[in-house]
C-alpha positions as CSV (number, residue, x, y, z in Angstrom):
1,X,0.0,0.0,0.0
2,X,2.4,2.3,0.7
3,X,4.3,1.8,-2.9
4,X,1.0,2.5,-4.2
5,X,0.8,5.9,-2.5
6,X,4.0,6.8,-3.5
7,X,3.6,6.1,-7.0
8,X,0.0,8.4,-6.8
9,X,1.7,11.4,-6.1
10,X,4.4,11.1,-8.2
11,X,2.6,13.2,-11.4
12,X,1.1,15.9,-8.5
13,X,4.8,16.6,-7.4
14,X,5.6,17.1,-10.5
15,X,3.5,20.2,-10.9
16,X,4.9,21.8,-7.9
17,X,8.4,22.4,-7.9
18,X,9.7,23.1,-4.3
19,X,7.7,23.3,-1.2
20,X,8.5,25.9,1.2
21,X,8.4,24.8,4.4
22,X,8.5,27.7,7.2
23,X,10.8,26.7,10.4
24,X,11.3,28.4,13.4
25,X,14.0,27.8,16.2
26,X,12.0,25.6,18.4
27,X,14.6,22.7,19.4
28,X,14.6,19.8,19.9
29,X,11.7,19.5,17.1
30,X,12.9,22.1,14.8
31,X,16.0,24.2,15.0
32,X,18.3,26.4,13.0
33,X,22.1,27.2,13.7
34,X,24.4,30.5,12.7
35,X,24.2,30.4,9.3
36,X,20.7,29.8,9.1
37,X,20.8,26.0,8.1
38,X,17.6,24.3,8.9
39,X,16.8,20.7,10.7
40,X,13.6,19.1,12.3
41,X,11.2,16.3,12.3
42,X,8.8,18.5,9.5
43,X,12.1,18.4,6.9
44,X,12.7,14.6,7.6
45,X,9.0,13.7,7.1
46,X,9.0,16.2,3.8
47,X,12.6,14.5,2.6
48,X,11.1,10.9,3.7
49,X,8.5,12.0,0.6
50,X,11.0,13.8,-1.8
51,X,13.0,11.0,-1.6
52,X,10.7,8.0,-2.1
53,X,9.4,10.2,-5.3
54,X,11.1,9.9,-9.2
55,X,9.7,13.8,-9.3
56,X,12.8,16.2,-9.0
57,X,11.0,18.5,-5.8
58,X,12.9,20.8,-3.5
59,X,12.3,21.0,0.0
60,X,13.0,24.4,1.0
61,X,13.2,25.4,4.4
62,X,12.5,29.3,4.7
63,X,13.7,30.7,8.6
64,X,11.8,32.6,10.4
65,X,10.6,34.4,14.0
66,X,7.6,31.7,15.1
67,X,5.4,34.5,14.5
68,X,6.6,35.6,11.2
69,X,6.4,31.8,9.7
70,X,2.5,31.8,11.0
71,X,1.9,35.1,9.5
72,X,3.5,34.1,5.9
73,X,1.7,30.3,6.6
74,X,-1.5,32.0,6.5
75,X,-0.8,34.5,3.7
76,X,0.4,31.7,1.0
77,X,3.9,32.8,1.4
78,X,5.0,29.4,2.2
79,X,3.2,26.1,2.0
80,X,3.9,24.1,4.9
81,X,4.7,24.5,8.5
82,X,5.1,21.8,11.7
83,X,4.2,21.3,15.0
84,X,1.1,23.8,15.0
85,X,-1.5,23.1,17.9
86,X,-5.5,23.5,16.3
87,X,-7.3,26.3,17.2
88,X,-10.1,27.8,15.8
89,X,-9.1,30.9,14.3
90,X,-6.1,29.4,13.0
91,X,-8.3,26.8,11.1
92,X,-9.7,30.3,9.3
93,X,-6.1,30.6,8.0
94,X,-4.8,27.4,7.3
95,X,-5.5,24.2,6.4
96,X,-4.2,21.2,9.2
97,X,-3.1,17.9,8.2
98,X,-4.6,15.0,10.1
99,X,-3.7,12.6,12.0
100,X,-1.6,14.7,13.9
101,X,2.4,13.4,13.7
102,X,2.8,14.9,17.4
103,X,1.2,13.5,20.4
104,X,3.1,14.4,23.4
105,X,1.9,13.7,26.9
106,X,3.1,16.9,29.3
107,X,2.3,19.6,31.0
108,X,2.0,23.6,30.2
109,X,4.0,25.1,33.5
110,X,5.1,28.3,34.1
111,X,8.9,29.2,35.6
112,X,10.1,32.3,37.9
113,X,13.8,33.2,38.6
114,X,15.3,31.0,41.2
115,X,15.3,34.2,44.1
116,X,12.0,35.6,43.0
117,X,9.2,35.5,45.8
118,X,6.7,34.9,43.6
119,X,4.4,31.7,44.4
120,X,2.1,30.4,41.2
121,X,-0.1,27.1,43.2
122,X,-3.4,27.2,41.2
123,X,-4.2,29.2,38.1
124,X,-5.6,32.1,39.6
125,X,-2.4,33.1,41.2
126,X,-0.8,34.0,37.7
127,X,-3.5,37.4,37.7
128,X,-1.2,40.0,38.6
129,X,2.1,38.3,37.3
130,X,3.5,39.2,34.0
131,X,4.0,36.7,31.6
132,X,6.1,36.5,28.6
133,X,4.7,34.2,25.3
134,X,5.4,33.5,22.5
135,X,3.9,36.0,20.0
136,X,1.2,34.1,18.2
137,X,1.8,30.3,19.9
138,X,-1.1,29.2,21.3
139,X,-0.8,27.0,24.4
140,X,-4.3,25.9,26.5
141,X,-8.1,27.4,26.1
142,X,-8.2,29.0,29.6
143,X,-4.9,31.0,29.4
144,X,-5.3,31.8,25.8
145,X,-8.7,33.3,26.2
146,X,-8.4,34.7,29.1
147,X,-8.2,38.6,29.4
148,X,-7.4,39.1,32.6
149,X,-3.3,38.3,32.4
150,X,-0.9,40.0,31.3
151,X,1.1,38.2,28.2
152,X,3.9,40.1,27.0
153,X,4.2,38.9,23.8
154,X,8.1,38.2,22.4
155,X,9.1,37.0,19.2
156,X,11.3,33.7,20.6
157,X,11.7,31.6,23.3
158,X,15.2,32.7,24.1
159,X,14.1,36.3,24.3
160,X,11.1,34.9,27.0
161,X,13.2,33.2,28.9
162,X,16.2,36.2,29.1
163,X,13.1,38.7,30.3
164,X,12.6,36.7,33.0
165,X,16.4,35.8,34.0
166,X,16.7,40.2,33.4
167,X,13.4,40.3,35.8
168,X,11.8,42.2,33.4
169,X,8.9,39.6,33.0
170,X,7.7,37.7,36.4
171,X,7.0,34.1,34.4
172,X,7.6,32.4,31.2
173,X,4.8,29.5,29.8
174,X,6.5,26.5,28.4
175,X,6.1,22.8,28.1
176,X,7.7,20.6,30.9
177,X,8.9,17.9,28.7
178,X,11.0,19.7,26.0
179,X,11.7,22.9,28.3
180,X,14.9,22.0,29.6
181,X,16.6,20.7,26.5
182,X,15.5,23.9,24.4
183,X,16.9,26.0,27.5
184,X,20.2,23.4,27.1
185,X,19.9,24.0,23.6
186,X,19.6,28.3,23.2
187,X,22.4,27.7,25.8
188,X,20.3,29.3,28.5
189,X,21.0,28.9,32.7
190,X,17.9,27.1,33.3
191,X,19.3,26.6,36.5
192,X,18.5,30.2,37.7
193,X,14.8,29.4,36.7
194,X,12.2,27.8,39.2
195,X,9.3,26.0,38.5
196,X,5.7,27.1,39.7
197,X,3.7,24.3,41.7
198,X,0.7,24.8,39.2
199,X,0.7,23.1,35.9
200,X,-1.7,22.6,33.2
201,X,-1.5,19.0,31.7
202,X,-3.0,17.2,28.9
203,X,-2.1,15.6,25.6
204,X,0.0,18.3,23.4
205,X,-1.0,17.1,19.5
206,X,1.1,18.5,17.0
207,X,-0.2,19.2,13.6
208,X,1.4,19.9,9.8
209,X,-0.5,23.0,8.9
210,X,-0.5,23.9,4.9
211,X,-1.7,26.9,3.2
212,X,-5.0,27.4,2.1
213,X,-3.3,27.9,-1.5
214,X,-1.2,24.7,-1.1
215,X,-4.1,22.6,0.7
216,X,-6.5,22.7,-2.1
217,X,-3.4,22.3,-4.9
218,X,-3.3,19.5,-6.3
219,X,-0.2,18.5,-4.9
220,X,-1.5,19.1,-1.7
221,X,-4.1,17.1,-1.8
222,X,-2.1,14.3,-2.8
223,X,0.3,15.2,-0.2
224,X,-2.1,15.2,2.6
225,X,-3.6,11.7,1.5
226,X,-0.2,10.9,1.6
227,X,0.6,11.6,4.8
228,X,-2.6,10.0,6.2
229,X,-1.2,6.6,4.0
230,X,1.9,7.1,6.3
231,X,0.4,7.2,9.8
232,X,-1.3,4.4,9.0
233,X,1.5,2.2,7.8
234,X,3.1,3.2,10.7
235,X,6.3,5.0,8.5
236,X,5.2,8.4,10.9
237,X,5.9,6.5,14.1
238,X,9.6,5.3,12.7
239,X,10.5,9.1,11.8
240,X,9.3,10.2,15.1
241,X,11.2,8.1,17.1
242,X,14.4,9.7,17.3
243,X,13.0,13.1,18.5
244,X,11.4,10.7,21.4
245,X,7.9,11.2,20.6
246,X,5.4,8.3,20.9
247,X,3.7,6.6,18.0
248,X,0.5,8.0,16.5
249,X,-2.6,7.0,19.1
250,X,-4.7,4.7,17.3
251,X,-7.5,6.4,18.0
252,X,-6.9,9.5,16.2
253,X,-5.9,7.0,12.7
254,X,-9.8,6.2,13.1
255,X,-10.5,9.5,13.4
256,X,-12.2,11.4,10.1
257,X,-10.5,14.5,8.9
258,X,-11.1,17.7,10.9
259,X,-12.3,15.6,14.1
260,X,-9.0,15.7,15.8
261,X,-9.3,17.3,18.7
262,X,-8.5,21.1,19.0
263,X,-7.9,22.4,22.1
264,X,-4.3,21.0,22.2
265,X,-0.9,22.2,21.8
């Protein structure tokens, strides 16, 4: 089956020459060094394609600010981007591949510096605090929607997590599981960070998000079919694997298109 759908989407690649894929330093998933060089589990799932295909198609990988790659995602000025949780009023601006290739078990939580007096034990203690995020990530419902704090939005995690080492920000969001290696990673001291008590945890589903453009291409319809024909052989799980992210929950490969749910990561 899975020669099959690699032989169906060889004439739709070759109507599309290069697909841009926007990536943003988010390691350990995605991350770009000095010169700009790109590498993450969205390229080796694109390059699994490109290179199972006869078609001659570039992968390009186009850097950018998190915010910047969701703001050219949803204007067409590149076609595909990783690692995007569902939310409604993205879903008015882009088109999200399903099953979702990310399905990580964790926790939202929030850290302080190490000397700050500031206590976070239940949600309603971050009221008052200021907290840097991630200008246009989106994390759980109730924080995301909720009026009442006070985000200061940055354009990276390194500059979110320096505001808060600088005390210029009280807290910064991030997820549990991946927090410390990206702080290893952006070669941050996240041992002059504290973690709050409270914590927010659920699963964290990662989605591939196309443009609206590229979603109803041909190409990317084949592409998406594709990718569905690859969770279901299991070929997602093995290309997961080394970033140490479980396989695809078999519930979500039963799962019709656009039923996945969306108030995750």
């Amino acid at each position: 089956m899975l020669v099959m759908s690699l032989c169906s989407i060889k004439q739709a690649l070759a109507d599309h020459e290069q697909i841009l894929v926007a990536i943003d330093h988010a390691p350990p998933y995605s991350a770009l060094d000095d010169k700009g060089n790109a590498r993450g589990l969205i390229l080796d799932i694109l390059n699994y394609i490109k290179h199972h295909s006869d078609e001659d198609i570039a992968v390009k990988a186009v850097p950018c600010p998190f915010s910047r790659c969701i703001r050219m995602l949803a204007q067409g000025e590149v076609d595909v981007m990783g690692g995007l949780i569902r939310t409604p009023d993205r879903e008015r601006q882009m088109a999200f591949v399903t099953p979702p290739y990310m399905a990580l078990s964790s926790s939202f939580v929030f850290y302080g510096h190490q000397h700050s007096q500031i206590e976070v034990r239940r949600y309603e203690d971050l009221i008052g605090k200021r907290i840097a995020v991630m200008r246009g990530a989106a994390f759980f419902p109730r924080f995301d929607q909720d009026s009442r704090l006070d985000k200061v939005e940055v354009p990276s995690e390194r500059i979110a997590v320096d505001l808060v080492l600088k005390g210029r920000v009280d807290l910064v969001i991030a997820v549990e599981d991946t927090a410390d290696l990206a702080m290893n990673v952006l070669a941050q001291p996240a041992h002059q960070l504290r973690k709050m008590d409270y914590r927010h945890t659920q699963v964290i589903y990662g989605h591939m998000a196309m443009s609206r453009a590229f979603a109803q291409s041909h190409v990317g319809r084949e592409f998406t079919e594709h990718m569905q024909r690859m969770a279901k052989n299991k070929v997602l799980d093995k290309l997961v694997a080394p970033y140490q992210l479980p396989a695809i929950p078999p519930q979500l490969l039963s799962e019709e298109t656009g039923s996945t749910p969306k108030n995750t990561f």
